[in-house]
PATOR-143170 format. One line per 3 residues: number of its first residue (from 1); their letters; for each residue x, z, y of C-alpha. Coordinates in steps of 0.05 Angstrom, whole numbers. Layout:
N
NUM	a	X:Z:Y ~ ...
This chain:
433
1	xxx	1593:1469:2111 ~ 1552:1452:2053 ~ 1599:1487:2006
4	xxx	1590:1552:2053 ~ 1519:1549:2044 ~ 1525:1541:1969
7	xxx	1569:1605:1975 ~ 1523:1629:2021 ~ 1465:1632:1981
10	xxx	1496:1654:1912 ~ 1523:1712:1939 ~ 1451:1731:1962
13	xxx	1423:1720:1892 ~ 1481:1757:1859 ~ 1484:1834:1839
16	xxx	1553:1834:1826 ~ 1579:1871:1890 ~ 1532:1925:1870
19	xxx	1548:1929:1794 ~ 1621:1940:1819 ~ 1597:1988:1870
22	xxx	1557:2020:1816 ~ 1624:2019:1761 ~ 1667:2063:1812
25	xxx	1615:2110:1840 ~ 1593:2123:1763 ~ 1654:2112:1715
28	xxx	1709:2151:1768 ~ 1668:2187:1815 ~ 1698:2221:1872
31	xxx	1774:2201:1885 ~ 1805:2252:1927 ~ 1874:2218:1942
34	xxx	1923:2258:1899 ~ 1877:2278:1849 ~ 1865:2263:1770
37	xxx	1809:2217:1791 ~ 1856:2180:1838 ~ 1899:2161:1795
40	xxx	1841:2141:1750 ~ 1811:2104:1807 ~ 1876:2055:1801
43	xxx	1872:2039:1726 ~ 1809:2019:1744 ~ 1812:1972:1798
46	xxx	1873:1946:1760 ~ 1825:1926:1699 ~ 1770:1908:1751
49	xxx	1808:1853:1785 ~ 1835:1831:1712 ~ 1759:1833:1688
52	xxx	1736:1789:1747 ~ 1794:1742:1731 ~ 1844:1739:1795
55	xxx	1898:1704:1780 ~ 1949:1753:1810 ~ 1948:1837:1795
58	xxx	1990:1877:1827 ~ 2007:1946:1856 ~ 2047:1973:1911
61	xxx	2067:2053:1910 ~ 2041:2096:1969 ~ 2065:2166:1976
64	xxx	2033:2218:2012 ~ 2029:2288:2019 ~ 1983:2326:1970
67	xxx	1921:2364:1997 ~ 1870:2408:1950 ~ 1799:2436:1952
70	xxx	1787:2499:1903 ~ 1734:2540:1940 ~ 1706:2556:2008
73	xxx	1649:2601:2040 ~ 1630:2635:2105 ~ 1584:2693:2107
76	xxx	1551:2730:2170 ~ 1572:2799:2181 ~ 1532:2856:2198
79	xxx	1452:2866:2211 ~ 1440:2792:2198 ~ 1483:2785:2147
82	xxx	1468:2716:2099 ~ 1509:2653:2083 ~ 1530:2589:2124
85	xxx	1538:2524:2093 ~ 1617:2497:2107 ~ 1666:2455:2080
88	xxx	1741:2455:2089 ~ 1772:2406:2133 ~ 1822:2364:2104
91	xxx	1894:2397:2119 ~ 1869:2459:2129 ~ 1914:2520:2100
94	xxx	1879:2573:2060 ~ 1864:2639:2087 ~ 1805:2693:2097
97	xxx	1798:2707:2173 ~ 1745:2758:2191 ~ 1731:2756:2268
100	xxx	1675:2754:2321 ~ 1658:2681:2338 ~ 1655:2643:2401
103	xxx	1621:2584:2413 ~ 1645:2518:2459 ~ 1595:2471:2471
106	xxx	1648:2419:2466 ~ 1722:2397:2455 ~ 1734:2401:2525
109	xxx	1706:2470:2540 ~ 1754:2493:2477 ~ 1818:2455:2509
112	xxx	1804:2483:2585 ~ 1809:2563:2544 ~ 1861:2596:2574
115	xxx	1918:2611:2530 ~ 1917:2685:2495 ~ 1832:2684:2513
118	xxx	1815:2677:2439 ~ 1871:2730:2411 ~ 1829:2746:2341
121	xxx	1779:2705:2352 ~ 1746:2655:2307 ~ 1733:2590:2358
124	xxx	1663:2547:2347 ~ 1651:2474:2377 ~ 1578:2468:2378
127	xxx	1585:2393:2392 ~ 1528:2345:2374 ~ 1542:2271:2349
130	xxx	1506:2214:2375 ~ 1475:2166:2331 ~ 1491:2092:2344
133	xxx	1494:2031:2302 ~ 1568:2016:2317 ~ 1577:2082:2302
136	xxx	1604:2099:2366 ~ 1587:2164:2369 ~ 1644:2182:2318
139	xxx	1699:2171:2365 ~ 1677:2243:2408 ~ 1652:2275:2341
142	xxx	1711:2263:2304 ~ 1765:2283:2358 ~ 1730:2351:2360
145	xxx	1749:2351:2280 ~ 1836:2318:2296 ~ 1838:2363:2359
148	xxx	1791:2426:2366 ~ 1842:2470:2313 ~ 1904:2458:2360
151	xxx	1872:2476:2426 ~ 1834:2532:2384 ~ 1908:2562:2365
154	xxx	1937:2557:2433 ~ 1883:2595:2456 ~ 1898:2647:2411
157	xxx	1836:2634:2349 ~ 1850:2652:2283 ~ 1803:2612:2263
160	xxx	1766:2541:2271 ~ 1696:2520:2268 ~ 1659:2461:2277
163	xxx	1593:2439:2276 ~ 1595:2369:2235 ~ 1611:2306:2261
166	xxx	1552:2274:2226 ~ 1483:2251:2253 ~ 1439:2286:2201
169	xxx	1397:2346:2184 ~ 1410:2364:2115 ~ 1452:2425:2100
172	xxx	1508:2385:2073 ~ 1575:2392:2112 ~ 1609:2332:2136
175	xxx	1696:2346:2109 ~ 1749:2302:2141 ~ 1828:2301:2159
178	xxx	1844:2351:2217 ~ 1915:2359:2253 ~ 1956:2411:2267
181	xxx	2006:2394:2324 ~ 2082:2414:2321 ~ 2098:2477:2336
184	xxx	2035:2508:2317 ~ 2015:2553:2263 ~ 1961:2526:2223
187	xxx	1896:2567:2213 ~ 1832:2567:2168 ~ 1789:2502:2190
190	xxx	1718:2481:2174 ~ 1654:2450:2185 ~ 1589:2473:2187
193	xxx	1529:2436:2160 ~ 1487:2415:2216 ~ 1434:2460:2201
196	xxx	1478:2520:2204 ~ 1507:2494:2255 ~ 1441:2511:2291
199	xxx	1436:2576:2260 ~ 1496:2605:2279 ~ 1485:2575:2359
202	xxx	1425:2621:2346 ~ 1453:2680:2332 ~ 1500:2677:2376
205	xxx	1439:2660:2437 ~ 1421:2739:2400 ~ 1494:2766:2421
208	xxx	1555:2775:2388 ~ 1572:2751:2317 ~ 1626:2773:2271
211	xxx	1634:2722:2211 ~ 1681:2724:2154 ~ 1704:2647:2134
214	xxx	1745:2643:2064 ~ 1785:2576:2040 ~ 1833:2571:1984
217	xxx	1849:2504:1994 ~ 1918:2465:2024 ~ 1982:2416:2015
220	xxx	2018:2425:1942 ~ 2079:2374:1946 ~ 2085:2298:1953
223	xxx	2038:2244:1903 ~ 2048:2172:1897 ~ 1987:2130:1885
226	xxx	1980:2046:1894 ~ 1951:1998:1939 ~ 1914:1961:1875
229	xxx	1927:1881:1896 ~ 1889:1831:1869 ~ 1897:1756:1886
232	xxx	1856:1684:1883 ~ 1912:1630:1894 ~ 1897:1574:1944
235	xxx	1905:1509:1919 ~ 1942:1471:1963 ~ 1971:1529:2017
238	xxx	1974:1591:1962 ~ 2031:1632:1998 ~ 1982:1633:2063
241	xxx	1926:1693:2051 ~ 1862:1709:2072 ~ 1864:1790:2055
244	xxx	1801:1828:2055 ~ 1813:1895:2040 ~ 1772:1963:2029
247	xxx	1794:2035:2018 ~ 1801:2069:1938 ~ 1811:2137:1956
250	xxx	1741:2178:1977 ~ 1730:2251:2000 ~ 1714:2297:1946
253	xxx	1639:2322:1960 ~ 1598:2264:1942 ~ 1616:2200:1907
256	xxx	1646:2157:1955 ~ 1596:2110:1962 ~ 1580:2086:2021
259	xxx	1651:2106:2041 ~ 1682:2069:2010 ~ 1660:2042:1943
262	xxx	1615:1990:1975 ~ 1677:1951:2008 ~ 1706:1948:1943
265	xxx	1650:1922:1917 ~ 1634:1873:1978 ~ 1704:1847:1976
268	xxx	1717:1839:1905 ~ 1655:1804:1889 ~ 1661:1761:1951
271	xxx	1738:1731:1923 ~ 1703:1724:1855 ~ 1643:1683:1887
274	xxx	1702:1642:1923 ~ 1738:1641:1854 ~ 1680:1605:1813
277	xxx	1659:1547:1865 ~ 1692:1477:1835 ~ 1748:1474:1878
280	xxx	1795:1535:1910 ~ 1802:1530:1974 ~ 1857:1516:2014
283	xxx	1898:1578:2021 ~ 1898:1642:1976 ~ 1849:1700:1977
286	xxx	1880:1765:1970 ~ 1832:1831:1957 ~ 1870:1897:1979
289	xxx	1837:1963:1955 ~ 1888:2006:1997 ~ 1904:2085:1974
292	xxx	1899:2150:2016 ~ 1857:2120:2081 ~ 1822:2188:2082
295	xxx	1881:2224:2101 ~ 1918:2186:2153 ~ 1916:2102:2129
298	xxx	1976:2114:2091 ~ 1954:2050:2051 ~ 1944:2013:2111
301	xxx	2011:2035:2133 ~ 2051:2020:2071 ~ 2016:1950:2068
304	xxx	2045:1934:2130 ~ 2119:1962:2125 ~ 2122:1925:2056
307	xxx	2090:1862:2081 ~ 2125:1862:2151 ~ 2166:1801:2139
310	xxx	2104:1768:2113 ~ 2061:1774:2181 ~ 2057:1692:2197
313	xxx	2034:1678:2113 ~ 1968:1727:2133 ~ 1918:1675:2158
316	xxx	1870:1730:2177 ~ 1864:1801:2161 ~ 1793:1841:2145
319	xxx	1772:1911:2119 ~ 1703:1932:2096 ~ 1689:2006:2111
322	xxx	1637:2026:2141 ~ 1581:2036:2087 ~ 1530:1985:2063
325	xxx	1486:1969:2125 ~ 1474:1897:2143 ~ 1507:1861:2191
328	xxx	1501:1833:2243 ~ 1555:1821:2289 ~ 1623:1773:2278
331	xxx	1681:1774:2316 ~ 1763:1766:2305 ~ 1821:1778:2357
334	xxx	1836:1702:2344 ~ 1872:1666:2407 ~ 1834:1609:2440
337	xxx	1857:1549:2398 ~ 1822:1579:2335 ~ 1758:1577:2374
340	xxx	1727:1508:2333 ~ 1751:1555:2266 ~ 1717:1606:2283
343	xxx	1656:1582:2315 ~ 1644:1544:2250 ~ 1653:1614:2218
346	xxx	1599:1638:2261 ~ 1558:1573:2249 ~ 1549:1597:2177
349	xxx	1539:1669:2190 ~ 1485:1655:2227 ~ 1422:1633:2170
352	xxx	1442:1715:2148 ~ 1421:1744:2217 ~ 1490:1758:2245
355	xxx	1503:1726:2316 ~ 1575:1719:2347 ~ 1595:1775:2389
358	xxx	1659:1790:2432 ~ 1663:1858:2401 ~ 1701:1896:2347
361	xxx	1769:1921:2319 ~ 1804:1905:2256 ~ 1791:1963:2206
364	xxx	1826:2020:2195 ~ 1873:2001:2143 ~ 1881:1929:2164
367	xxx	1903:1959:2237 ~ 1978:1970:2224 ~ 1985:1902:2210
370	xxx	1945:1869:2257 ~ 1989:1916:2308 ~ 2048:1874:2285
373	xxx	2017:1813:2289 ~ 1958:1790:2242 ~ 1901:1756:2266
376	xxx	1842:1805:2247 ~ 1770:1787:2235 ~ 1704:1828:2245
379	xxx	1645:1840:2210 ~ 1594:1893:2249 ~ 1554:1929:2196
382	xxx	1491:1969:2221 ~ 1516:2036:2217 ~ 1448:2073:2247
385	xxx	1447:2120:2185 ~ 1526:2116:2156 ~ 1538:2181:2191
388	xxx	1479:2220:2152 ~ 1524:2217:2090 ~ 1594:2198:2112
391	xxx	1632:2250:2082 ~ 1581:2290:2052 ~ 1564:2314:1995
394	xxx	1501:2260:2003 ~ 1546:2200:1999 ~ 1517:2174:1935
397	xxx	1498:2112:1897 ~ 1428:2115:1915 ~ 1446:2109:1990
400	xxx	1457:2034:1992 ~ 1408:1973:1994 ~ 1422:1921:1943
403	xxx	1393:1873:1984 ~ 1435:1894:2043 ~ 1498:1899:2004
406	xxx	1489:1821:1977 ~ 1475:1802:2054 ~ 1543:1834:2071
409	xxx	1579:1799:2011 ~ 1554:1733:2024 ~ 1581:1741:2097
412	xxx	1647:1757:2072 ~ 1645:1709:2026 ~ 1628:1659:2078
415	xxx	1675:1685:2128 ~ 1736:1683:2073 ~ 1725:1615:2037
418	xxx	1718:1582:2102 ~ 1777:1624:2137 ~ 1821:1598:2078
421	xxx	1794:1519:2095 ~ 1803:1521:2165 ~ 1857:1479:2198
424	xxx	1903:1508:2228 ~ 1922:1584:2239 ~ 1881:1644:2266
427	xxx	1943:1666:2317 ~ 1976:1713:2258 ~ 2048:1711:2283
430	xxx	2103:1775:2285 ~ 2094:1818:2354 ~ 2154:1816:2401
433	x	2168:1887:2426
């Protein structure tokens, strides 16, 4: 344990999780998956890993449908005529719809429309996130977001609103992946700042409103991009890996920083903390910064088709990505005989404020492969304000603490280095059907 603590308290001294946060958000910007800056996004995390020394550098193609943003705007017709603040879900088709609104105050109401009720009519969830620091308030706010355009064509809509699945008050619109189901054809869909949000509910408490909503945006062909690999080798166990992994790819409206430059960060520098104590530990340290979560984990998902063989060599599997708040909560999906492993994992966490919990999921792109049989870990970040700027315009450099963001590295550092010593396994073993 006194090697953790070592680890441990370096981490919390260093600023290198934040000057590779800071290198992303400022050198490449925002990374739309599919875009110029994603494919700039690899070349750097290619020379990052190579700058930081790993011993291994690697990547793995991803292909994915392309989506683009060019423009969007919705204007209020008529007597109160004047501009909403909206941004273009991700998948939405381009189109100019002109139609009289009606509002739902949530996904349900929308889904219980009867079908034919909205014929030419532009549909508007008015549903309000709940702020919660495990972000559980996402789940309902972002199902309006995957679902509410489906049961809004059924109904007849040729047209989707949304007021934001975000827990702020700024007039910055929160974008995100939406879903069209089979069968259907697509139709214009947006989000509303949460602020207009407000102001259209109040025009329509006035009577009717008739709004015009404009996107050129949509899917232009196939892209390949790479899960960017980088690897510490173990010393005595190196083809048994601890991965930690974080997503490349952002939204385009801010700079991806919270979501999710500051996992790169967090799990780069914590590797390279590993990397420099005197001796490596036991098994190898992998660092994953997977492509295209943004748009439906196809990095996640391509990580564990190409890896599937692999599922017993992954001692325990980890993804950082949900913004730069401390933590405060460890968990993993470990069976019972890793319990001494893990408790000593917790024993260490615990000088940095987090407790042990019996919470928590593995992360988004970690979850295909812990659904075929990797052990996962979890590391509960204080996400009380991550939906203010999650994917907003707002999600900037300037949103995240240093002093939290060393905090979280040193637990993963912690976590990993002593993951990578522990005897025995974490449970990481293929699923049988």
């Amino acid at each position: 344990m006194a090697v953790a603590a070592q680890l441990r308290a370096q981490a919390l001294q260093s600023t290198l999780s934040w000057d590779i946060t800071e290198s992303l958000t400022t050198e490449i910007g925002p990374r739309l998956a599919g875009s110029e800056a994603d494919a700039r996004a690899v070349e750097w995390a290619k020379a990052k890993f190579a700058e930081l020394g790993f011993d291994r550098v690697w990547t793995e193609p991803v292909t994915f449908p392309k989506w683009e943003r060019r423009s969007e705007r919705a204007e209020v017709l008529g007597a109160s005529a004047q501009p909403l603040t909206i941004t273009a879900l991700g998948g939405s088709p381009a189109g100019t719809v002109e139609a009289e609104v009606v509002r739902f105050a949530d996904l349900a109401a929308l889904e219980a429309a009867p079908a034919g009720s909205l014929a030419g009519k532009l549909a508007f969830v008015d549903y309000r996130m709940e702020r919660a620091r495990d972000g559980s308030g996402y789940g309902p706010g972002g199902r309006v977001r995957s679902r509410g355009p489906s049961a809004a064509i059924r109904a007849g809509a040729v047209g989707f609103l949304m007021r934001s699945a975000g827990t702020d008050s700024h007039r910055n619109p929160h974008t995100g992946i939406t879903r069209f189901d089979d069968g259907l054809a697509p139709v214009p869909a947006a989000a509303l700042s949460v602020p207009d949000a407000d102001q259209l509910a109040r025009l329509l408490a006035r009577g009717p409103v008739r709004l015009r909503l404009t996107l050129d945006c949509g899917w232009d062909g196939e892209y390949t991009s790479q899960n960017v690999i980088g690897e510490i080798t173990g010393r005595s166990l190196p083809d048994e890996v601890v991965l930690l992994g974080a997503h490349l790819d952002s939204w385009d409206l801010g700079t991806g920083a919270v979501d999710d430059a500051a996992g790169i960060g967090i799990t780069m520098a914590a590797a390279k903390l590993i990397a420099g104590l005197g001796q490596r530990p036991a098994r190898s340290i992998r660092v994953v910064a997977f492509a295209n979560e943004e748009q439906g984990l196809h990095g996640g998902k391509a990580y564990a088709t190409a890896h599937a063989a692999d599922i017993a060599r992954h001692q325990l599997v980890a993804e950082s990505d949900f913004g730069a708040g401390r933590i405060y909560a460890f968990n993993t999906g470990a069976p019972a005989h890793a319990d001494a492993a893990e408790a000593r994992i917790a024993e260490a966490l615990a000088p940095l404020g987090i407790e042990r919990s019996d919470k928590g999921s593995p992360g988004p792109d970690v979850g295909p492969i812990a659904a075929q049989g990797a052990a996962w870990a979890w590391l509960g970040q204080d996400g009380s304000d991550y939906f203010d700027y999650h994917h907003t315009p707002d999600d900037t450099l300037d949103k995240i603490d240093p002093a939290a963001l060393a905090q979280n590295t040193a637990a993963w550092a912690v976590m990993a280095y002593l993951a990578a010593e522990a005897e025995g396994g974490f449970g990481s073993a293929p699923r049988v059907p």
